[in-house]
C-alpha positions in Angstrom: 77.2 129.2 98.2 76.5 129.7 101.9 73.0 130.4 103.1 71.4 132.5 105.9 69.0 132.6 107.8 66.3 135.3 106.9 66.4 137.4 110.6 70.5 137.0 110.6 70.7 138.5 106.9 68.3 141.3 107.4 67.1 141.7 110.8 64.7 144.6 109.4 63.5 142.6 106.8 60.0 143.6 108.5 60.4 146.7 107.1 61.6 145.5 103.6 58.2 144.0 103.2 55.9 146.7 104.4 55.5 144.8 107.9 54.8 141.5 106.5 56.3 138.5 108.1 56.3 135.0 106.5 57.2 133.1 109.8 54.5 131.6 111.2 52.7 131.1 108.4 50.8 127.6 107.6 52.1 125.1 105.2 49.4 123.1 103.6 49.2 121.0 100.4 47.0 121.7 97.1 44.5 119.6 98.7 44.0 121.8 101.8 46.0 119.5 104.2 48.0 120.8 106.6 51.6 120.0 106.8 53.6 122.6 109.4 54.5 125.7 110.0 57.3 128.3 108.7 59.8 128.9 111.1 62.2 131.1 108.9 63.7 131.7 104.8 67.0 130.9 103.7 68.5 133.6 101.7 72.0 133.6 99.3 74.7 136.1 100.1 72.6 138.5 97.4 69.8 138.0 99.6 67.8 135.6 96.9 65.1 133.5 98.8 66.0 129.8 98.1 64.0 128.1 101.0 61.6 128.2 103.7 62.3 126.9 106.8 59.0 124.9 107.9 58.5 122.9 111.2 56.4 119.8 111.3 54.2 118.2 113.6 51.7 115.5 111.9 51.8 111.5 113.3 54.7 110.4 115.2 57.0 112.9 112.9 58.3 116.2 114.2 61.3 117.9 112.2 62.5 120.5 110.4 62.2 120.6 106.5 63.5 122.8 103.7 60.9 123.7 100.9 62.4 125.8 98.0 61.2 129.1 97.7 59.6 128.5 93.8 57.0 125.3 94.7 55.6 128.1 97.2 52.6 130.1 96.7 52.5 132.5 99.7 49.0 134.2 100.8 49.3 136.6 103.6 45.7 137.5 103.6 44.8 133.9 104.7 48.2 133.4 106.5 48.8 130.1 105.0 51.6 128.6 102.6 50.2 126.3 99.9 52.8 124.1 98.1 51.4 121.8 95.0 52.1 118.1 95.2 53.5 117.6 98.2 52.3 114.7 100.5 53.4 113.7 103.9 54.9 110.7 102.2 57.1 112.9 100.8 57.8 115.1 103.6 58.8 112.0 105.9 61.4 111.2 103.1 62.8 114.5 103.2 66.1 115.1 105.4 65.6 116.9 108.8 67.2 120.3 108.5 69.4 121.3 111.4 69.9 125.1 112.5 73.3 124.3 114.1 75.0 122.7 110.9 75.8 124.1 107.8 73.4 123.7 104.8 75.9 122.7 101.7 76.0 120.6 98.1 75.4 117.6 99.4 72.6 118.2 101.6 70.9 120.7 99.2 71.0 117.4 96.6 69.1 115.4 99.1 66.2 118.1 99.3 66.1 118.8 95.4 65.5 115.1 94.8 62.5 114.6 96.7 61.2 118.2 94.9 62.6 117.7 91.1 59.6 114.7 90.9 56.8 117.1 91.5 58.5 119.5 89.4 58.8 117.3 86.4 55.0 116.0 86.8 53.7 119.5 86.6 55.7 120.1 83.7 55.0 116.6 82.3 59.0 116.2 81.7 61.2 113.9 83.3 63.9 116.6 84.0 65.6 114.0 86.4 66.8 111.7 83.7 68.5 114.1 81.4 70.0 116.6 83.7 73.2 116.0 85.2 74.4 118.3 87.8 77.9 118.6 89.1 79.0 120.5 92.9 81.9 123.1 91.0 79.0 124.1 87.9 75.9 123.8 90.1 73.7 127.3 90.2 69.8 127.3 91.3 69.3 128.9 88.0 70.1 124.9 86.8 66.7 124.2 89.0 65.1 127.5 88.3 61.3 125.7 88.6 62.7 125.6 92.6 63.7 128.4 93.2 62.7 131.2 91.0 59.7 133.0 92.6 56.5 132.3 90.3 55.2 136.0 89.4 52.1 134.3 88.7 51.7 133.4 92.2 53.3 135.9 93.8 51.8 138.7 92.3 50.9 142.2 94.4 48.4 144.8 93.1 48.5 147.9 96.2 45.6 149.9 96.1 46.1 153.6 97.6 43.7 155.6 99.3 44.2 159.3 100.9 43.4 160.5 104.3 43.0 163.7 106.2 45.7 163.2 108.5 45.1 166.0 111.3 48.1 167.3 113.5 48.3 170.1 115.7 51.2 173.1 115.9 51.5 175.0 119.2 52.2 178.4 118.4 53.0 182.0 120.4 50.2 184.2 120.1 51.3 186.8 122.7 52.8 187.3 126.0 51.1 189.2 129.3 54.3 190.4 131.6 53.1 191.5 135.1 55.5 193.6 137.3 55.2 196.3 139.9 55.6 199.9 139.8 55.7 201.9 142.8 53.4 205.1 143.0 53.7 208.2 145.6 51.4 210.3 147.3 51.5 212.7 150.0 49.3 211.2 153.5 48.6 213.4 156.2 48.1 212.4 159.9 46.3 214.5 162.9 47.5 213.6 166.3 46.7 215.4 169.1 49.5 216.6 171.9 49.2 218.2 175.3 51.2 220.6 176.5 51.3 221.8 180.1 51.7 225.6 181.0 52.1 227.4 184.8 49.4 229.6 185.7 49.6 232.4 188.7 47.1 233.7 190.0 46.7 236.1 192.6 44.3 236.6 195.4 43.2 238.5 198.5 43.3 236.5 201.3 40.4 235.3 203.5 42.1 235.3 207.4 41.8 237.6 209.0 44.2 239.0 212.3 47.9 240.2 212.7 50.8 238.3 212.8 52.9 239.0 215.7 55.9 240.3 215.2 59.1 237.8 216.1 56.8 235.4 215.5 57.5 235.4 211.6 61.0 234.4 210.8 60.9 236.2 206.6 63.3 234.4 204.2 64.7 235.7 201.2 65.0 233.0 198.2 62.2 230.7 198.9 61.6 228.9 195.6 59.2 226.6 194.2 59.5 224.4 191.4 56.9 223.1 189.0 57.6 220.8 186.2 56.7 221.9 182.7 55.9 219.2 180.0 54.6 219.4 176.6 54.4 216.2 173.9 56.0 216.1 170.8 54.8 214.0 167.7 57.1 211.4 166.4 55.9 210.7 162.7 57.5 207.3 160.7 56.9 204.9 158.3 56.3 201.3 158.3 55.9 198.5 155.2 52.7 196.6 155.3 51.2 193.7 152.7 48.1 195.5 151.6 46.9 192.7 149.0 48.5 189.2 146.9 48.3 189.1 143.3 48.2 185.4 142.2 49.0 184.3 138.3 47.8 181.3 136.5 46.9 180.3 133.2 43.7 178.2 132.1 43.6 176.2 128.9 40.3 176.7 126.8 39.3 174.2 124.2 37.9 174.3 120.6 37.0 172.3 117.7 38.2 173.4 114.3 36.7 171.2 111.2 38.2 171.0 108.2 37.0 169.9 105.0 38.8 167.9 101.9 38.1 165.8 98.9 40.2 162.1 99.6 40.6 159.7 96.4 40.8 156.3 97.2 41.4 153.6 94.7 39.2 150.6 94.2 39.4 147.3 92.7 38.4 146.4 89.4 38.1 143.2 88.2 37.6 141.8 84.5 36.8 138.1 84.0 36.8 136.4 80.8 35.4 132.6 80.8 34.2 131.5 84.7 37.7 131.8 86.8 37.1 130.8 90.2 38.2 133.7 92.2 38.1 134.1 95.9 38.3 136.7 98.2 38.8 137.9 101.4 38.3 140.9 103.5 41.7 140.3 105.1 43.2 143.9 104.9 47.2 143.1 104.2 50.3 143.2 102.1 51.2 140.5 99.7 54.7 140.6 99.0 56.8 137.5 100.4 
């Protein structure tokens, strides 16, 4: 059964487990020693974990090994992987896992047989001396101790709490249109004119003596002229900006409280003997 790698398979697997990520996470034995790193999971074509990819760096070793997904017991709160029984013995003896080559029977055998050991110690049974396998009948249900995930281990207890959750909603609460109207009114003007008039007058005349006769040529249809003038008004209109009407708006600001009973759930925990439990303060999702 072909395998895949855990980011190829599912590349939102984030999502899938509430924005946990196993990569990354430290590999260390029962006895607190710390062996490498994982680097990825190996899922089935179902998308069944079978191992964990981890990298390893202790001593003059670095490789890649495969650990199956059931020796596991994965802690997100302390970001660490703990695997029971392993040593670094045993970890040199395991075969280096390449990324470029495919992981089939025959390699998969070579991994199970460093692993069935510590299997069959914790379950004080020799499981390696009775059990035949064969490549066409093989299933990891035939090692189910390696890869079936331990509940026991692997269990996740998610305790909800509400919150006020406060959002705002912009909404029309009326409209001011401005525009212009025109008004009318009737506007009077004074403006003086001038306007010229001919006055004759008549008077006796001051000299005295005769005029001699001959000596006075009379003419008939002497004239004189005078020019007359008189102004006129010429009254028209002309457009001027009497004011400017500028139109902004200004934001004002207020606080609205609001008031609501939340539940949140707590932990209880009921003991029966003297279990050593530990905790941690670690706020985080559990599930591999």
């Amino acid at each position: 059964m072909p395998l895949y790698k855990l980011e190829d398979f599912d590349p939102n697997y984030r999502e899938s487990f509430g924005g946990d990520d196993i990569k990354n996470l430290k590999l260390y034995t029962e006895g607190g020693e710390e062996i490498g790193a994982v680097m990825t999971a190996l899922v089935d074509a179902e998308g069944h974990f079978r191992y964990l990819v981890i990298a390893t760096g202790f001593g003059a070793m670095d490789k890649k090994i495969l650990l199956p997904i059931g020796l596991s017991r994965i802690d997100y709160n302390t970001n660490r992987v703990t695997v029971d029984g392993l040593t670094k013995v045993q970890v040199e003896g395991l075969p280096e896992y390449d990324e470029q080559s495919t992981v089939e029977y025959d390699y998969e055998e070579q991994v199970r047989d460093v692993y069935r050991p510590l299997v069959a110690t914790a379950q004080t049974n020799d499981l390696t001396s009775s059990t035949t396998y064969n490549r066409d009948s093989y299933s990891y249900e035939n090692d189910s101790s390696l890869y079936n995930l331990n509940e026991q281990n692997h269990q996740t207890l998610k305790l909800y709490e509400e919150r006020l959750i406060a959002s705002k909603n912009r909404v029309k609460t009326g409209e001011v249109a401005v525009g212009k109207r025109i008004e009318t009114e009737t506007a009077k003007v004074a403006i003086p004119l001038e306007k010229e008039r001919v006055v004759i007058e008549r008077v006796s005349t001051t000299e005295s003596g005769t005029v001699i006769p001959g000596e006075l040529d009379f003419q008939e249809g002497e004239i004189v002229r005078i020019e007359v003038y008189e102004e006129t008004p010429e009254i028209h209109k002309e457009a001027f900006v009497r004011e400017e009407i500028r139109i902004r708006k200004i934001v004002e600001q207020n606080t609205v409280e609001a008031e609501e009973i939340i539940r949140r759930e707590e932990l209880d925990i009921d003991t029966q003997g003297q279990p050593n439990i530990n905790q941690t303060n670690t706020i985080h999702n559990d599930t591999i």
